[in-house]
C-alpha positions as CSV (number, residue, x, y, z in Angstrom):
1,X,86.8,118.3,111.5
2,X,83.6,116.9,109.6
3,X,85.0,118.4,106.2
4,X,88.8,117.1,107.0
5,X,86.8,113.7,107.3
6,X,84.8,114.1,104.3
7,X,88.0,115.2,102.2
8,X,90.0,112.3,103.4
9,X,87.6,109.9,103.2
10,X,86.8,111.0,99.7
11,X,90.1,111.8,98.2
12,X,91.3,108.1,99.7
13,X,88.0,106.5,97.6
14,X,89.4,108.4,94.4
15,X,92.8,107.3,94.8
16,X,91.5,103.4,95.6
17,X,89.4,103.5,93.1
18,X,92.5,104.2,90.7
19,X,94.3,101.0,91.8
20,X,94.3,98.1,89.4
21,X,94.7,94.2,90.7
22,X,98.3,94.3,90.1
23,X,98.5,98.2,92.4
24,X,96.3,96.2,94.9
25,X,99.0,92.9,95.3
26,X,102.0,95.5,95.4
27,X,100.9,97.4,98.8
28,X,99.7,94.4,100.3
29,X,102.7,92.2,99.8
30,X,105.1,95.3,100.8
31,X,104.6,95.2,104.3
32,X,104.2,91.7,104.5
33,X,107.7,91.5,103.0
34,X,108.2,94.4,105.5
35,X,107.3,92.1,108.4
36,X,109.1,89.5,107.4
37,X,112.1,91.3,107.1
38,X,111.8,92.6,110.9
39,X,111.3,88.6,111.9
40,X,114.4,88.1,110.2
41,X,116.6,91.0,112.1
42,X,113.8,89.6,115.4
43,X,115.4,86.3,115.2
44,X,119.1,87.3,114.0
45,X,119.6,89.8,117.1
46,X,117.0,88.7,119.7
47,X,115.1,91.6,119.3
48,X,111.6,92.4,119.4
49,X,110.0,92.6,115.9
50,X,108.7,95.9,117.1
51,X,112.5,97.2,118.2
52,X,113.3,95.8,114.7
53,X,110.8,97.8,112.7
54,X,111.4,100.9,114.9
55,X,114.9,100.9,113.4
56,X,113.8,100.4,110.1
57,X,111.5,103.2,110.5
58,X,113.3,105.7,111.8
59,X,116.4,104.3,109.0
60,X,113.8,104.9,106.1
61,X,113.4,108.8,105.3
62,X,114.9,109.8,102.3
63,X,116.3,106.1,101.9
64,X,115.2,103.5,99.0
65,X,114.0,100.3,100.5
66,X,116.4,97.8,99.7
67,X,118.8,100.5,101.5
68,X,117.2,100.9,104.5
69,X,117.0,97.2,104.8
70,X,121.0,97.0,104.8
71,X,121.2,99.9,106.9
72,X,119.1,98.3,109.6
73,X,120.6,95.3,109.6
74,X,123.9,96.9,109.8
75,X,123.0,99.5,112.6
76,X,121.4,96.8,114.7
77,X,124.8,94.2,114.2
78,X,127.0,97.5,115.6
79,X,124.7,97.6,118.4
80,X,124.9,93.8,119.0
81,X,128.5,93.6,118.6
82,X,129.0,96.8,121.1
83,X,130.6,99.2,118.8
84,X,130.0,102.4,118.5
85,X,127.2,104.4,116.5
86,X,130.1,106.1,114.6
87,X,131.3,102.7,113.4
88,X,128.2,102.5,110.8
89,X,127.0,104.8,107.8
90,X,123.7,105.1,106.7
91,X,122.2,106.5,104.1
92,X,119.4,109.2,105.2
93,X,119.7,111.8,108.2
94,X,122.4,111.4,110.9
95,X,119.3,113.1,113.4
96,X,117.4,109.8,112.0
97,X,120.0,107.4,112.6
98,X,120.4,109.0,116.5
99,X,116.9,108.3,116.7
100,X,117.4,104.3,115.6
101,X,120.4,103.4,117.9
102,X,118.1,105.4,120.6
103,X,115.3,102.8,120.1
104,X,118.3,100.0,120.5
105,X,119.4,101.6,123.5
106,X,115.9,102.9,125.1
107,X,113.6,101.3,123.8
108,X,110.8,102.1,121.6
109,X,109.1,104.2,124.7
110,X,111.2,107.5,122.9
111,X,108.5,107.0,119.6
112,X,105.4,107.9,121.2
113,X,106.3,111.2,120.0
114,X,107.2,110.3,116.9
115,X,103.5,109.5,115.4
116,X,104.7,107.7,112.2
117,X,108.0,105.9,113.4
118,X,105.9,104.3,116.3
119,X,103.0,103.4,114.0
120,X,105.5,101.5,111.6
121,X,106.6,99.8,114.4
122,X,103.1,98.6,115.3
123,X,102.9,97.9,111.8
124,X,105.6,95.8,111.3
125,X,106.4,94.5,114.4
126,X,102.8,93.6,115.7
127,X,100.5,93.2,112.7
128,X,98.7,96.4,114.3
129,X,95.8,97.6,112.5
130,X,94.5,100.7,114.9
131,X,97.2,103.0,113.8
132,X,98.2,103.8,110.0
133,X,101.9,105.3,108.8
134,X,101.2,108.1,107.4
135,X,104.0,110.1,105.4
136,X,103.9,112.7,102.7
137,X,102.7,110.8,100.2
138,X,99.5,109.8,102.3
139,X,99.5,113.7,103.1
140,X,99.1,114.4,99.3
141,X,96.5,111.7,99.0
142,X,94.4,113.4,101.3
143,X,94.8,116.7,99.9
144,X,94.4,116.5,96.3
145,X,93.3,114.0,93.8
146,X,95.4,115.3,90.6
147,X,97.1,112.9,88.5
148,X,100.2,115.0,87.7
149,X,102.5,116.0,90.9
150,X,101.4,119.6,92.4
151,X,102.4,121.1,95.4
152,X,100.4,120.0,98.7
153,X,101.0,119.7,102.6
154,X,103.3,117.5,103.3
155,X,104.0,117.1,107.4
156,X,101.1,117.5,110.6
157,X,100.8,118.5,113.9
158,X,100.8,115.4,116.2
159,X,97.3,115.7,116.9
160,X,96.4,116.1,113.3
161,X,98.1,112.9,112.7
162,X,96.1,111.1,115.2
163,X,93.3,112.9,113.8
164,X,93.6,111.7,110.5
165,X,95.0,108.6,111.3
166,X,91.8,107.7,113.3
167,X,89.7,108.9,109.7
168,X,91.9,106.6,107.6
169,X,91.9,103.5,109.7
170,X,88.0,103.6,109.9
171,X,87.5,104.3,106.3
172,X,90.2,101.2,105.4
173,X,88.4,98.9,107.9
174,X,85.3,100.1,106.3
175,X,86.6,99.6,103.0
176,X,87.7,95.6,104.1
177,X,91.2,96.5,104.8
178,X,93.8,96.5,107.1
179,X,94.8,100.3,107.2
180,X,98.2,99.7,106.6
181,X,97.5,97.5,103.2
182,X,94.9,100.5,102.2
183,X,98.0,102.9,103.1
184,X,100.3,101.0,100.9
185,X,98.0,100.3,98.1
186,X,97.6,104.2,98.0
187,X,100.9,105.5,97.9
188,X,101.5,102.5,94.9
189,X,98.4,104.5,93.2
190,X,100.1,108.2,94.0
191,X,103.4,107.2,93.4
192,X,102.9,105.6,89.7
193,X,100.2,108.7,88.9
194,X,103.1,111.0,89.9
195,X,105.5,109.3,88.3
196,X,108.4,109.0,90.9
């Protein structure tokens, strides 16, 4: 575990260090635009921000932002208005949309499973700062430090997510961050390096 530590720790130093002002501004204003987003669908539908964000989440794989953001808003007014999950499209994974009229129906109790949906939730919806999303970009953060795209490990075992969620969210707070501003600011970094 000390050298999964030490690799994470190290590799996320590389990648911060690669961050300009203008890298630094981008992650942190994402996820307050983020929050403020799930305060508007909170105050629309008398939701909780967190049942908000939940959706969004589990709306978000495989889907650009300003997508998901129609897509949650229109999956949560279908909900609202009592029609049927069939009644809406959405543009990522029909398992993923299940799993966001589940958190509508059930509550977000069916995410503790779910390590990075539920930590977005906590995220967005409560300003948490003792859990981290973590997706494949942060994956490749912590396993290389290359500047062109290469192939790395992109999904974890639930305890090696809470594993390396716990290493990241002490090196952020370390670091003066909130771990989900250092988690945005980092896949910025990645992203532009990679080029996609």
């Amino acid at each position: 575990m000390a050298v999964i530590a030490r690799r994470v720790t190290v590799n996320s130093a590389t990648w911060l260090g690669r961050a300009t002002p203008s890298d630094i501004v981008e992650g942190k204003q994402w996820y307050a635009e983020a929050m403020a987003y799930a305060e508007f669908l909170s105050v629309t539908f008398n939701i909780s921000k967190v049942v908000a964000a939940a959706v969004i989440s589990a709306l978000s794989p495989n889907n650009k932002w300003e997508r998901n953001k129609i897509d949650a808003f229109n999956l949560i007014q279908a909900w609202w208005n009592a029609e049927s999950i069939e009644s809406v499209k959405v543009c990522t994974y029909n398992a993923n949309k299940v799993k966001a009229w589940k958190v509508l129906t059930e509550g977000i109790s069916i995410l503790r499973k779910s390590r990075k949906t539920h930590a977005f939730a906590l995220n967005v919806g409560m300003n948490d700062v003792d859990h981290v999303t973590l997706d494949k970009w942060m994956f490749r953060a912590f396993s290389t430090t290359s500047k062109k795209p290469i192939k790395c490990q992109e999904s974890v075992t639930p305890k090696q997510y809470d594993e390396l969620s716990d290493i990241f969210c002490r090196f952020a707070k370390r670091k003066g961050y909130k771990p989900y501003e250092l988690q945005a600011i980092l896949w910025v970094v990645i992203r532009k390096e990679w080029n996609t």
